[in-house]
N, C-alpha and C positions, 0 to 999 in steps of 0.2 A: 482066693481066686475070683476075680470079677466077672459076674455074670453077661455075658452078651448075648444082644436080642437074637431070635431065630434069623432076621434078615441080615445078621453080619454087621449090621452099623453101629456103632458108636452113638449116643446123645450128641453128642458135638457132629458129626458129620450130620443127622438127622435135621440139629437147627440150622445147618449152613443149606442144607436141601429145601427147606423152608423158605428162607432168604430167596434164595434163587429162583422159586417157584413165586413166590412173593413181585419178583424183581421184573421177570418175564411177562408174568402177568399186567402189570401196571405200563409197560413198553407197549405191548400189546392192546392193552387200552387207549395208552395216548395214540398209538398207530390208528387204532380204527378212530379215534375220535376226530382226528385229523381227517382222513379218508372222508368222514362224513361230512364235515367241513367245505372242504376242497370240492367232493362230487356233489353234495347236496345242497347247504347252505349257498356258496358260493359258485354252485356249477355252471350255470347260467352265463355268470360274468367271463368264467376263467376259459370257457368254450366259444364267448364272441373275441376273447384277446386271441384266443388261439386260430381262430379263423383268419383275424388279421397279420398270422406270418405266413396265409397265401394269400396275401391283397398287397399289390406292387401301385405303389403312385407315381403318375407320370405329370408333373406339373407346368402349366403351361404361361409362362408370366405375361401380365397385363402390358397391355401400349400403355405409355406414361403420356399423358396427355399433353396437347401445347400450350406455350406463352405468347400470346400474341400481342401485338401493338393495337394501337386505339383503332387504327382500321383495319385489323385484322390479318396483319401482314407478323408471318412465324417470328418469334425471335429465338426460341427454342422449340425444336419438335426432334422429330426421329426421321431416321432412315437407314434401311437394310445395307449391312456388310457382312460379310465372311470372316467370322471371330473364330480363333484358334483360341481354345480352352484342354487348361488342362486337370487330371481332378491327382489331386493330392493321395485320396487314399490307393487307387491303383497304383500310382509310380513308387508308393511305401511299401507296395510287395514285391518292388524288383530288389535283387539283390543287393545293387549299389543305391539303392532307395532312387530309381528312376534316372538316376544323372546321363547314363547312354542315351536315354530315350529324349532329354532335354539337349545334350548335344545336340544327336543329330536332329532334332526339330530347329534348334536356333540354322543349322546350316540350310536347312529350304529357306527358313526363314528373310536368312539372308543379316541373321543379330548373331552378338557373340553370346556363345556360350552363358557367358556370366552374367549377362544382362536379362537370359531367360529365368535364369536359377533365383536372380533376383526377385522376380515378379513371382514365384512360386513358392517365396518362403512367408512365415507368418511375421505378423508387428507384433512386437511386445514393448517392452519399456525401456529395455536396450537395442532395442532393432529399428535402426533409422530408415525411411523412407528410401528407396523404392518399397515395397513389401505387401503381402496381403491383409487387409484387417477387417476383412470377411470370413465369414462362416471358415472352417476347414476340411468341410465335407461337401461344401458347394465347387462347383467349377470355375478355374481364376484361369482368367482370360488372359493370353499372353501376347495378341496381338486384334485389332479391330480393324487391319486394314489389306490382310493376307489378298494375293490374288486367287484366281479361278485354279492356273497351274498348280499352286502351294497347297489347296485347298486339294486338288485332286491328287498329287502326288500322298498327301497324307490320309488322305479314306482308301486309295486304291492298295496301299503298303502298311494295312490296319495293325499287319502283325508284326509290324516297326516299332510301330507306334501305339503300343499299350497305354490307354488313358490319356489319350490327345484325343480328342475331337475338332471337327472343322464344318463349321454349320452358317447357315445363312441367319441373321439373327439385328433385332430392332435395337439400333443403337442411337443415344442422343447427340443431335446436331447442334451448336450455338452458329451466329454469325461470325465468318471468315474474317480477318482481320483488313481491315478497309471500307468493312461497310457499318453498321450502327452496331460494337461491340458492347456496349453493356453488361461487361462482364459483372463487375459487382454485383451490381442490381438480380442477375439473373442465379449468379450462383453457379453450384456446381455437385456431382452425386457420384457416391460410392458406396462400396457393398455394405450391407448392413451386417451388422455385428452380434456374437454371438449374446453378448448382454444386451444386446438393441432386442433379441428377440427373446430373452428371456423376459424382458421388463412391461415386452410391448403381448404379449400371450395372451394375458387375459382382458385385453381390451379391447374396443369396437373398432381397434386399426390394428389387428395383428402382421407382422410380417413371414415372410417365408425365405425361406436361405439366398431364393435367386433374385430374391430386393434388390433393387438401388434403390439410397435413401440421400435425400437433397442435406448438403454441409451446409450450403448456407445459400444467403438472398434469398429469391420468392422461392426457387428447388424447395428448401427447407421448411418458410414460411407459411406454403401451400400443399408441403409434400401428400398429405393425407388426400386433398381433393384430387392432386395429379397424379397419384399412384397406381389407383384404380387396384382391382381384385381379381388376382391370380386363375388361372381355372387350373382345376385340379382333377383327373382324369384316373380311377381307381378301378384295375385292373387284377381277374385272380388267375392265379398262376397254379402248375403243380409244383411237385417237389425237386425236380429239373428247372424251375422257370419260366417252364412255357407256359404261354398267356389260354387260357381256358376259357373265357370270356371275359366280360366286361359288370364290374358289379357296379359303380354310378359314377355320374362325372357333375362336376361342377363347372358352368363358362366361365371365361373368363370376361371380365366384366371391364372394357377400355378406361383409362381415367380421364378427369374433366377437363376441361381446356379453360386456362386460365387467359381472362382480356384483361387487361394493362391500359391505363391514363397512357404510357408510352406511346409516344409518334415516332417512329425508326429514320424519320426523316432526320427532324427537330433534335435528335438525338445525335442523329451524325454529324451534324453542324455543330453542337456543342461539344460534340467530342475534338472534333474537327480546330476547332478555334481555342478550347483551352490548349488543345496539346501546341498549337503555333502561338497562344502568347507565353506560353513558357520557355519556347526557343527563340520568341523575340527577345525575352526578360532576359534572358544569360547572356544577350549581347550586348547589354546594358552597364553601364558603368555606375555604382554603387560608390558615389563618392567619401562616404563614412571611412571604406578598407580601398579604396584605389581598388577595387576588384569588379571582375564583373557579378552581377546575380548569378545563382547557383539556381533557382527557381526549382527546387528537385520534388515537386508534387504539387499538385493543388486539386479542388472539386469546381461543378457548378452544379447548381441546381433551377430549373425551368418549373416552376409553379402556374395553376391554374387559381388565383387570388379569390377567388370566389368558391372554391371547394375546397382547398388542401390536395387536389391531383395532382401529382407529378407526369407534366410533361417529357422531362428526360432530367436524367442524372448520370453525368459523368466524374470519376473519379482518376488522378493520372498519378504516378505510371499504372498500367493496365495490362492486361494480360489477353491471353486467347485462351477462354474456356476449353473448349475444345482439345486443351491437354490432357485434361482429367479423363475424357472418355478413352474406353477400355484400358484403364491403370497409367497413372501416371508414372514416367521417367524418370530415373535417380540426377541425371541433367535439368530436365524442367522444375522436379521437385526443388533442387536445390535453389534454381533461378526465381521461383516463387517466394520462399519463405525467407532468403539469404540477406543480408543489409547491405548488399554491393546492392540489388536491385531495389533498395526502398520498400521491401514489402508490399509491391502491385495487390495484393490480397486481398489490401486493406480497400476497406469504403469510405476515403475520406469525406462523402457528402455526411456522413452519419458518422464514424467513427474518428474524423481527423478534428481535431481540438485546437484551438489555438487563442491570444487574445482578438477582441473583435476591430481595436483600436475606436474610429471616430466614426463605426458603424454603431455602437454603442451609445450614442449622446441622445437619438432618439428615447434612450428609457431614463438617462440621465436628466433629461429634460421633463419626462413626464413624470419623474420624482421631484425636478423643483416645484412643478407647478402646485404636485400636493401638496407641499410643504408651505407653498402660499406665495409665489413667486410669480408676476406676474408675466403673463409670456411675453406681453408688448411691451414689456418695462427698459428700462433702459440700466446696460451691464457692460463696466468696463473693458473692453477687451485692445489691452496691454501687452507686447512683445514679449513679457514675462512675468512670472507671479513668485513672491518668495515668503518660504515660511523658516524660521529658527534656521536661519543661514542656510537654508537650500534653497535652490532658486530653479524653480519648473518654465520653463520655457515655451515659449507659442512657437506651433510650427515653424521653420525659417525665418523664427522674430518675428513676423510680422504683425502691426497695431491698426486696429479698425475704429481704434474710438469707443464710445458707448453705443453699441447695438444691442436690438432685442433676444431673445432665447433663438426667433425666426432666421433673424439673419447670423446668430452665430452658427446655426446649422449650416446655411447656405455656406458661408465660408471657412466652416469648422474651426472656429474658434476655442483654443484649449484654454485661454486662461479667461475665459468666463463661467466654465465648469470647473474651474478648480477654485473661483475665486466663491464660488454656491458650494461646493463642496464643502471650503471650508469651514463657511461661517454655518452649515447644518452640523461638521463634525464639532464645534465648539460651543452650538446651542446643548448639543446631546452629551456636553460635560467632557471634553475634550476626552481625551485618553485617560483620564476615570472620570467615568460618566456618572449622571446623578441615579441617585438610588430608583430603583424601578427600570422598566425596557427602556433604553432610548428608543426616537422616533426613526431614526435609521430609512428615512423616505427612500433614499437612492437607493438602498439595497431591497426592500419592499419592493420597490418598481421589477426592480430585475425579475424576482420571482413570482410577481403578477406577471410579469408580461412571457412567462415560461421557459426561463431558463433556470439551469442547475439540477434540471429532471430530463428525462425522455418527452419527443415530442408527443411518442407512441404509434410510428410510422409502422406498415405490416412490411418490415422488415429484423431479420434479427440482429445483434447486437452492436442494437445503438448505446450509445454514452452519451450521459447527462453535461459534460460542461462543468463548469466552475462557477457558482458567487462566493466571489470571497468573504461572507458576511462573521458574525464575531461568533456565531455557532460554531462556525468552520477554522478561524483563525485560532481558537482553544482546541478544537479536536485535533489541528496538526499538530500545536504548540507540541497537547502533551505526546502524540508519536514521533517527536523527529529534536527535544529538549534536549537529551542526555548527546545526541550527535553535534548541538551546536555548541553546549557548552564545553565539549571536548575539543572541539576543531578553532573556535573562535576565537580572536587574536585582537584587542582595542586600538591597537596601533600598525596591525599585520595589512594582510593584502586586502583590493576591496574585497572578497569571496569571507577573507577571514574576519572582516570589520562587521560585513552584514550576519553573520553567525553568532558574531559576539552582542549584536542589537539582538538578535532573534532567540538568545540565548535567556536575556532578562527581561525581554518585554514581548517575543512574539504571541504570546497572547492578546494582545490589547493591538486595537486600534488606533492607529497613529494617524497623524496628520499625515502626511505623505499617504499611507495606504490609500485613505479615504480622497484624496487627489487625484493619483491614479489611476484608484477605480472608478471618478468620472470620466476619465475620457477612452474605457475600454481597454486600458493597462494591467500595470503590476500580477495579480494572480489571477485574472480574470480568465476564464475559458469559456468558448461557446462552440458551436458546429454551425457550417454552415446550413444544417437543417433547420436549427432552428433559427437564424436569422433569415432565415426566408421565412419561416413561419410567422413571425414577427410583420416583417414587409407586406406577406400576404396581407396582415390581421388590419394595417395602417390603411389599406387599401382599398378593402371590402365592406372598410363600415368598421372595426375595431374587433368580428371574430377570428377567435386562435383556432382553426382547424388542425384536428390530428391528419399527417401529410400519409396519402396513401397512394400504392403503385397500382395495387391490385380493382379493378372498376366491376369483373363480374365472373364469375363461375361458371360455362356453361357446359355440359354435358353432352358428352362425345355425340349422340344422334341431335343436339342442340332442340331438345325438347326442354328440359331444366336448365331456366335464365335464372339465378339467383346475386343478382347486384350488389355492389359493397356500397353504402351510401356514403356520404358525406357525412362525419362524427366533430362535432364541438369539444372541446375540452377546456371550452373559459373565454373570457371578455378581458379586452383590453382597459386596465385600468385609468382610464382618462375620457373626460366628458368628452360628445360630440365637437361643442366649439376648439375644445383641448383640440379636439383630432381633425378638425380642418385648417385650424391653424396649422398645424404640423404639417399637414398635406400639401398645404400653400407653399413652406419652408421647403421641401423636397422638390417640388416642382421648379422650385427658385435653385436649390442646386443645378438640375439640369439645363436651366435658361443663364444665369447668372453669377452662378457659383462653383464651386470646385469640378464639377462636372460639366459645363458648359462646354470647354474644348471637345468634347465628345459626343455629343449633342446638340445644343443648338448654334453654335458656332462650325458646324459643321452639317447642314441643311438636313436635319430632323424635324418631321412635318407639327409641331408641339399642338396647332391649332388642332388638329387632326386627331394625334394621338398624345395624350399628355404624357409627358414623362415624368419622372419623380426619382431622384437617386440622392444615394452618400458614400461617397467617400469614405476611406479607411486606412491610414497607415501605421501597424504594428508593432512596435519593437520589440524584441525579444530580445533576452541578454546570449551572449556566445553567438546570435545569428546577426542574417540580415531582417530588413522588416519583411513583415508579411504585408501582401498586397490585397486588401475588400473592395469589393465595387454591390451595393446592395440597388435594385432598381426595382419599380413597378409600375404598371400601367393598368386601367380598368379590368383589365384582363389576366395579367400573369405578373409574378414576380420573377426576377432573374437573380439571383445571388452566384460572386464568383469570387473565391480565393486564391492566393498561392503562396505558397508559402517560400519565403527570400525570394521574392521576385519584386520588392519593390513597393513604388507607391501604389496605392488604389485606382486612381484614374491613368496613371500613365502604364501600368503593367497588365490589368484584369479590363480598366475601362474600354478598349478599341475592339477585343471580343464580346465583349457583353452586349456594343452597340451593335455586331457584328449581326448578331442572334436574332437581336431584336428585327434587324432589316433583315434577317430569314422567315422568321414570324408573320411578319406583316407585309411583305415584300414592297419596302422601301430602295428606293436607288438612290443612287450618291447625290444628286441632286437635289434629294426630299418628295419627289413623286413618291406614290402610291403605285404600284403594279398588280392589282389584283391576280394577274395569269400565274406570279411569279411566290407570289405568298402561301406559305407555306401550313399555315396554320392562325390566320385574322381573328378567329374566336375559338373558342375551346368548342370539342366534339362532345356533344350530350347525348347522342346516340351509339349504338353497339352493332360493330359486324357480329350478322348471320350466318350462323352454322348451323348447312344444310343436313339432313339425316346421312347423306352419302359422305359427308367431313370436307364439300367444299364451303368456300367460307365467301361472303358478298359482304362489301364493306359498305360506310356509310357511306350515305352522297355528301360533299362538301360543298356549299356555297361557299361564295369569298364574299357576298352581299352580307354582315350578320344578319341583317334584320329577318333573312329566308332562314339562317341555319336552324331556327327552331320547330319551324316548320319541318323542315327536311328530317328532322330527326329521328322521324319515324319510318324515313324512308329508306329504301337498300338499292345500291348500285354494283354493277360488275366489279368485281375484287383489280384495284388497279394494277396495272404491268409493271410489275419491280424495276425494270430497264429502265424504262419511262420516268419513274420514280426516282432511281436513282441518279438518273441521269439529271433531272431535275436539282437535286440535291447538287450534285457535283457543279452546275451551272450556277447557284446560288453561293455554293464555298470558293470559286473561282471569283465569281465578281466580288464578293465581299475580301479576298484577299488582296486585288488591286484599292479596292475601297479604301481601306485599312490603311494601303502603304500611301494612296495620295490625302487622308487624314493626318498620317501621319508627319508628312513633310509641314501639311498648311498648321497644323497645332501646337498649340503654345510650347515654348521651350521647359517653361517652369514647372516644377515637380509638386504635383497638388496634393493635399492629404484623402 
C-alpha cells in the first residue's frame, strides 16, 4: 500500500505545484519589472506623450509670397476667396462614405455630382487625373470660387453638410489670359504629398499637410524661399474637447517675395508677336509639300547680353496657370497634358530641342578658325558640293564665288562649310581615323561654346541638346544596333536603306555626318536657351553667362535684399580679333545679308543701334523646316524659333524685329521715340518693398547714360492701365508695321 503524505498530495501533483509557483513568480517579476520601467525609468517621457492627447493643433498656413517683374509689378501673388473644402476622414464615417453629402454639396454648387466625387478621391497609379495627391487627412478643396450665398447656405445647414467647410482663404493668382502670361516660366502648385513630407521631416524645410508645393518653373525653383512657415497655434483641451486654455503658438512667418529680370511689358509683346507669326507662318505656302506651314509651337527668348537676365520668355502653345488653383479639371487636365494640344506644358525656351540649322555656323566657323583656317581667306562657295556620289546642295543653289568665312556668314553660305568640314573630316583619317584622338575642331567648338549640357538657368528641367560627336555616335550605335540590323533593307525604302548604313557603320563618322553637322543638321540639337546664351557670349566680349529669371529674394517687411548675381560658366573659345571679326559678319547680315529685308532695308536706325543677326533654316526629316532668327545688340539678345514654320528670316524675322522696336521704341520710319520705348537699357536697379507690402518700382530713364544713376533711386509703382495700355499701343503699331514690312520685303525665302 503506498504511503501518502499527511497533505493528501502525490509527489507529482507537489512538483507541478512548484512549476506553477515557479511560473507565477517569474510573470510577476517581468510585471513589476516593466511597471518600473514604464513609471520610473521612462515616466517622464511616457507623461509628456500623454499630456500631448490634450494638446489640439490648430495650424495656420503661411502667405506664399510674390513673383514680381523687374519693376515690381505681381506676376504671381494671392488673393482671398471662399474655398469649399472637404475632409475625407469625416465623409468616411457616413454610411454611404459621404456620397449624399457630396451630392447635395455639388447641387449648391451648381457641378455635377461626379465631378465633386472626382476631386475627392485619392491618385494612385491607376487613378488618372482629376484626383487628390495630397495628404488624405488634409482638406481637398472642391471649389475656389464658391459665392457668399453657397458659402452661407452651407455654414448655415452644418448639419447637411458633415465635413464640408466654406471659409475665406489666401489663394494664388497668375496673370489672366491677355496680358503678360508667362505660364511656363512661373509654374504652378499643388498639395504636397504624403512622401513629400515624409522625405522633407527632418530637414530645415519641413512641410505640413496644408502645403502647396511649386511643380514646376520658379513655384518649384524658389519654392523653399516663397513658402515661408506655417504658424501653428497648440491648444489644451479636456476629455470633451473643449479648449482649456492655450499652451503656445508659433506665427506664422509670410514667405519672400521673389523679383525677376522679367519686364511684363516686354513680355507681352513677345508673347504677343510669337503667337501672330505663327498664325502668319500657317498661311504660308511651304513649297517642298504644296502645303501650308503647320507652325504648331515655337519659343523666344529676350536676353540682357551683358548678364545672362532674362528679359521675358515665351513658350507657345500656352496655357492659363490659373487652372491649377484650387484643383485642377479632369477637362483642363486632359487639355494640358493630351497631344491634340501639343503639350502647352512644355517650356519650349529650355526644354524644346530642335536642329539649329545656319544659326550654328557661328561655332562651325570658330572651329575652322582653330583648326587654322583663315577667316579672311578666300572659300569657294559653289551651288553645290558632292562627296562619293551624294551631292549637298547650297541653299536654293545659289553661288557667290570665293568668299571669306565673313561673308559666307552674311549670306549663309553651306557649301563652304561643308567644303572645311570636309577636308578636317579626311585630315582626322576619314571614317578610320588615325591611331590616337582625332582633332575633331568643329565638334570641340560646339562644346566650348556650351552646348550638349545645361546652360544652368534657375529654372527646372532643362535639357542639354545634342553634339553629335563620336562619343555619342558609339553610345547610340551600341543602343539602337540590334533594331537596325533587324529593320534594314540595302535595297528597301529610304527609312530601310538608312538602318541598313546605320546597321554596319553607325558607329563611325562618315563624311556626310561631319557635312551636316557643319551647317547645324543631321543629329544636331540645341535649345533655344542656349543659342541665346551663345549670341549673348558674341555680344558682350565672348562671356557664357548661366541665364537667370530670378534677380533678388526679398523678404516680406522688405528688410532682407538678398540678390542673385550674375554667374559665368566659361569663355568663348576664339580670340578677340576671331570675335570681332565675327561681330562685323553678323552686323553684315543685318545690313547686307540674309537679314537685311528685316532690317536695314526696312528703316532700322543701325548707326544708332547696331544690329547683328543669322539666319536659320532647319530641316527635319517627316516635317517642315524649323524657322531661327538669332539677333543681338549692345544690350540684349533676341533668339526666336518655330518649329515648321518655315525659313528664319521670313517666318521668326518680322517678330523678332517687332520686339526689338518694342525695346527701343523705334517707328517704321527708323526714328527713336524715347516716350514709346519700352525698355532702351536693362534695369540695374530693384523695386522697394515697403514693410506694409506696398511695392515702389525703379525710375526709368529712356536717356542710358542717367539709368545708372537712377538705380538707386525709387519711383511710385506705375499704373498697370497706363502700362498696359502702353503695351497694347506698341503691339498695335508694330502689327501694322509688320504688315507694310511685309508688302515692301523681298519676295525670296532666305536662310
Amino acid at each position: 500500500m503506498t504511503n501518502i503524505p499527511e497533505t493528501g498530495r502525490t509527489p507529482r501533483v507537489q512538483i507541478r505545484l512548484v512549476v506553477i509557483q515557479i511560473l507565477v513568480l517569474s510573470l510577476l517579476g517581468t510585471l513589476g519589472g516593466r511597471l518600473w520601467y514604464l513609471q520610473i525609468r521612462e515616466g517622464a517621457e511616457y507623461a509628456k506623450e500623454a499630456s500631448g492627447n490634450h494638446v489640439q493643433q490648430v495650424v495656420e498656413p503661411a502667405v506664399r509670397g510674390s513673383i514680381l517683374d523687374a519693376r515690381g509689378v505681381p506676376l504671381a501673388d494671392n488673393e482671398t476667396r471662399l474655398v469649399v473644402s472637404a475632409s475625407r476622414t469625416d465623409l468616411l464615417k457616413q454610411p454611404d462614405d459621404g456620397k449624399a453629402v457630396l451630392t447635395k454639396l455639388a447641387g449648391v454648387l451648381g457641378m455635377t455630382p461626379e465631378d465633386v466625387m472626382l476631386k475627392v478621391r485619392l491618385c494612385d497609379a491607376e487613378t488618372p487625373q482629376p484626383c487628390w495627391n495630397g495628404s488624405p487627412y488634409q482638406p481637398i478643396p472642391i471649389t475656389d470660387e464658391a459665392t457668399a450665398k453657397q458659402a452661407l447656405q452651407i455654414r448655415e445647414r452644418a448639419e447637411d453638410f458633415p465635413g464640408i467647410t466654406a471659409e475665406p482663404e489666401a489663394v494664388r493668382r497668375y496673370p489672366a489670359p491677355g496680358k503678360s502670361n508667362t505660364a511656363q516660366v512661373l509654374g504652378y502648385l499643388s498639395p504636397v504629398t504624403d512622401d513629400e513630407l515624409t522625405k522633407a521631416q527632418d530637414t530645415d524645410s519641413p512641410y505640413l499637410r496644408s502645403d502647396q508645393v511649386g511643380r514646376s518653373g520658379l513655384e518649384r525653383e524658389y519654392d523653399k524661399e516663397l513658402r515661408g512657415k506655417a504658424g501653428v497655434t497648440r491648444y489644451e483641451v479636456d476629455n470633451l474637447g473643449r479648449v482649456i486654455g492655450e499652451a503656445e503658438a508659433d506665427a506664422a512667418e509670410p514667405g519672400s517675395n521673389l523679383v525677376t529680370s522679367i519686364d511684363a511689358r516686354v513680355q507681352r509683346v513677345a508673347e504677343y508677336e510669337l503667337n501672330e507669326a505663327m498664325k502668319e507662318a500657317r498661311k504660308q505656302l511651304d513649297r517642298n509639300t504644296n502645303e501650308n506651314y503647320k507652325a504648331d509651337s515655337g519659343a523666344v527668348v529676350v536676353m540682357e547680353a551683358k548678364t545672362g537676365r532674362i528679359v521675358a520668355m515665351a513658350s507657345n502653345p500656352t496655357y492659363d496657370p490659373n487652372a491649377w488653383v484650387g484643383g485642377i479639371s479632369a477637362k483642363d487636365y486632359t487639355r494640358l497634358t493630351g497631344k491634340a494640344s501639343n503639350y502647352p506644358l512644355l517650356n519650349r525656351a529650355i526644354q524644346g530641342q530642335s536642329a539649329p540649322g545656319s544659326t550654328f555656323k557661328v561655332i562651325s566657323t570658330a572651329g575652322a578658325v582653330e583648326a587654322g583656317y583663315d577667316f579672311n581667306g578666300k572659300y569657294p562657295c559653289t551651288s553645290s558640293y558632292s562627296v562619293g556620289g551624294q551631292v549637298f546642295k547650297n541653299f536654293e543653289s545659289q553661288s557667290f564665288g570665293s568668299i571669306s568665312l565673313g561673308r559666307a556668314l552674311e549670306v549663309s553660305c553651306d557649301t563652304v562649310f561643308y567644303g572645311l568640314a570636309h577636308k578636317e573630316w579626311q585630315k582626322d583619317g576619314g571614317i578610320n581615323p588615325k591611331k590616337g584622338e582625332p582633332n575633331d575642331y568643329f565638334f570641340k567648338a560646339a562644346h566650348q561654346f556650351g552646348l550638349g549640357k545645361e546652360t544652368g538657368i534657375d529654372l527646372p528641367n532643362e535639357v542639354t541638346g545634342r553634339v553629335p560627336d563620336r562619343q555619342w555616335k558609339q553610345s547610340y550605335w551600341d543602343a539602337n544596333k540590334d533594331g537596325w540590323c533587324k529593320t534594314g533593307k540595302k535595297d528597301g525604302s529610304y527609312v530601310e536603306k538608312i538602318a541598313y548604313e546605320n546597321c554596319l557603320e553607325g558607329n563611325k563618322m562618315r563624311a556626310g555626318d561631319e557635312i551636316n553637322y557643319s551647317i547645324g543638321q543631321g543629329d544636331t540639337l540645341v535649345t533655344p536657351i542656349q543659342m541665346a546664351t551663345i549670341y549673348a557670349a558674341i555680344s558682350n566680349g565672348g562671356t557664357l553667362y548661366d541665364p537667370t529669371v530670378g534677380k533678388a529674394v526679398v523678404s516680406a517687411d522688405g528688410k532682407t535684399v538678398t540678390e542673385i548675381k550674375p554667374k559665368s560658366h566659361g569663355k568663348l573659345p576664339i580670340s578677340k580679333a576671331t570675335l570681332s571679326q565675327m561681330d562685323e559678319a553678323l552686323a553684315g547680315v543685318a545690313t547686307r545679308g540674309t537679314a537685311a529685308w528685316r532690317f536695314a532695308q526696312v528703316g532700322w536706325p543701325q548707326d544708332k543701334i547696331a544690329m547683328h543677326a543669322k539666319t536659320g533654316t532647319a530641316e527635319v526629316y517627316g516635317k517642315q523646316t524649323t524657322s531661327w532668327f538669332t539677333t543681338y545688340t549692345k544690350d540684349y539678345a533676341v533668339v526666336m524659333t518655330i518649329s515648321q514654320g518655315g525659313t528664319g528670316s521670313g517666318a521668326s524675322g518680322p517678330a523678332v524685329r517687332n520686339i526689338y522696336d518694342a525695346l527701343y521704341g523705334v517707328s517704321d520710319d527708323g526714328r527713336i521715340d524715347k516716350k514709346n520705348a519700352l525698355q532702351p537699357t536693362p534695369l540695374t536697379s530693384l523695386p522697394k518693398i515697403q514693410a506694409d507690402g506696398t511695392i515702389k518700382s525703379p525710375k526709368i530713364s529712356k536717356d542710358p547714360a542717367k539709368q545708372q544713376r537712377l538705380s538707386q533711386e525709387a519711383a511710385p509703382e506705375p499704373d498697370e492701365t497706363q502700362a498696359a495700355g502702353t503695351v497694347q499701343q506698341n503691339t498695335n503699331t508694330n502689327r501694322d508695321t509688320r504688315r507694310r514690312r511685309r508688302k515692301r520685303g523681298s519676295r525670296r525665302m532666305c536662310t
